[in-house]
C-alpha positions in Angstrom: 49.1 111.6 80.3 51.5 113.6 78.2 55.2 112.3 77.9 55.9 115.6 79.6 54.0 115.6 82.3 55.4 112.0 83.2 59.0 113.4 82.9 57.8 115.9 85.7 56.3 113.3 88.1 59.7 110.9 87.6 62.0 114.1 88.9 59.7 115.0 91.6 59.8 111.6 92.8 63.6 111.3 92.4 63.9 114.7 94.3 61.8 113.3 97.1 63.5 110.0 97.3 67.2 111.8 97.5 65.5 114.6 99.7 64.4 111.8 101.9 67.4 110.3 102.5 69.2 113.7 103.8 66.2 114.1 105.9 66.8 110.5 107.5 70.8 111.5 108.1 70.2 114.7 109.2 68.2 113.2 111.6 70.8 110.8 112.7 73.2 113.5 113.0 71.2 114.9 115.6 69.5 112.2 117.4 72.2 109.0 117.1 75.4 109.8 119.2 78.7 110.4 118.1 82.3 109.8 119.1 85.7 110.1 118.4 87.1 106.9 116.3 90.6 106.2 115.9 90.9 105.4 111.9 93.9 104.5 109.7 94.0 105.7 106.4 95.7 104.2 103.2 96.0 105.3 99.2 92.5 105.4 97.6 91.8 103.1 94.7 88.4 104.4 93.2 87.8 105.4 89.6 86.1 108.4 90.3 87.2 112.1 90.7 88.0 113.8 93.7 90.0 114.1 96.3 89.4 111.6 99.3 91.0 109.0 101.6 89.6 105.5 102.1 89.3 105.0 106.6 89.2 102.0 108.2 87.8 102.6 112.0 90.3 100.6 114.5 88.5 99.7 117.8 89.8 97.5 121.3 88.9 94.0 120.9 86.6 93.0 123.6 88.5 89.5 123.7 91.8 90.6 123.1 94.5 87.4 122.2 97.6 87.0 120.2 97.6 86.4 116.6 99.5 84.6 114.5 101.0 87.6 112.0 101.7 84.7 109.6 98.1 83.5 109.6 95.0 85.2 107.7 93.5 87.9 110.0 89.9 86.1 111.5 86.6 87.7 110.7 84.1 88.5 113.7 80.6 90.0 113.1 78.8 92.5 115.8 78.0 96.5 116.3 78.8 99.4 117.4 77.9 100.7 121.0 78.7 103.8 122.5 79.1 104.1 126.3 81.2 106.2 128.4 81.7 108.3 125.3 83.2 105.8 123.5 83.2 103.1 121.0 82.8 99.9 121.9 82.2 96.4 119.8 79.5 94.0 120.6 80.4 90.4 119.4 77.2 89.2 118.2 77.9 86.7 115.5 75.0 87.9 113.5 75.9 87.7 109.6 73.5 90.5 109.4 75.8 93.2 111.5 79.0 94.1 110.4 82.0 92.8 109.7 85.1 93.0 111.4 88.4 91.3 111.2 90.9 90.7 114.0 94.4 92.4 113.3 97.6 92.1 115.3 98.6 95.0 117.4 102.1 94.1 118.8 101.3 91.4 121.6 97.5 91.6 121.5 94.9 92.2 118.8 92.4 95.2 117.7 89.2 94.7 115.7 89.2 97.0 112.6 85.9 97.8 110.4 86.2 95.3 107.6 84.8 97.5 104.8 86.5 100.3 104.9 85.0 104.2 104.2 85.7 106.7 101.4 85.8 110.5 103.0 85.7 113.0 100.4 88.2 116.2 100.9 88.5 119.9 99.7 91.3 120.5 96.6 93.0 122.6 98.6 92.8 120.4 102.1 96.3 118.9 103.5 97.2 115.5 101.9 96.3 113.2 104.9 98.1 109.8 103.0 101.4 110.6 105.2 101.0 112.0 108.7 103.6 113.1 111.1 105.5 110.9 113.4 103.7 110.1 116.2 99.7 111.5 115.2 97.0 109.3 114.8 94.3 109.8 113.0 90.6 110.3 114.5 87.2 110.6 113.0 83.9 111.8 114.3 81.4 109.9 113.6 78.1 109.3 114.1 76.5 105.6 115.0 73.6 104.6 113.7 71.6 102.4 114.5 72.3 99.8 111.7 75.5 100.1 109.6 79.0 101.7 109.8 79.8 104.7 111.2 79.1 108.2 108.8 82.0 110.3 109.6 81.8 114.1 110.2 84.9 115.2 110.6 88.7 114.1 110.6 91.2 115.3 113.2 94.8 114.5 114.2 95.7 113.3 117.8 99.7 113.6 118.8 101.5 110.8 120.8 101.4 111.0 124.1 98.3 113.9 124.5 94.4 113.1 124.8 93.2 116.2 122.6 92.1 115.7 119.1 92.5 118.7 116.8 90.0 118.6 114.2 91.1 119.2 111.0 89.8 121.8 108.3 89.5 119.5 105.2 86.3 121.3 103.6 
């Protein structure tokens, strides 16, 4: 076989393997549900180009206690179910699902997604480091079956309202 002809049977199988995996997500897109996530966003510290914000998905814990804000927060391991259009966690205690660590939320405590996500945004999309007294931010996202959440699209929800206004960040 000719070097060349082995340089075109490498780039055919690398364009199959990365065509692939947009086949399997756009098939999650479509088939997996997706919800509305309340996220909190802080400065990005990748070395790469770009614009984008790192998200960490906030969720009710399902056995809510006070926390110590002096302490570590604790780690819990479970998934992510979706019922009555929303996100719920399962505890599991599998090592295998994913991590989540306990935070304090005034008297109680949430569960937030312990790895957070990178979301990549437009040049010329509003700078989401610093919203506006009183918004939240909220993700789309869809759930798969195994793994985090793969965000869609971001919006803003104000204080006080139950609409979500997605956001044009593309």
């Amino acid at each position: 076989m000719r070097p060349l002809t082995k340089a075109v049977a490498v780039a055919v199988i690398h364009v199959l393997l990365v065509c692939s995996l947009g086949a399997k997500l756009l098939y999650d897109r479509s088939t997996r549900p997706h919800v509305w996530l309340e996220a909190r966003n802080y400065a990005p510290n990748l070395p790469i180009r770009d614009r984008y914000i790192r998200l960490q998905f906030l969720f009710a814990d399902p056995t809510p206690r006070k926390l110590n804000p002096k302490l570590p927060s604790a780690s819990v391991f479970g998934r992510i179910e979706v019922r009555d259009g929303g996100a719920l966690v399962q505890i599991t205690g599998n090592y295998d699902d994913l991590r989540f660590m306990r935070i304090s939320d005034g008297d109680s405590s949430r569960l937030a997604l312990a790895d957070p996500l990178a979301y990549f945004i437009s040049d010329t999309a509003q700078d989401l480091s610093h919203l506006k007294p009183g918004e939240t931010l909220w993700v789309d996202a869809t759930i798969p079956k195994k793994g985090p959440p793969r965000p869609i699209r971001l919006g803003v929800k104000q204080a006080g309202s139950t609409e979500i206004v997605p956001l044009a960040v593309h």
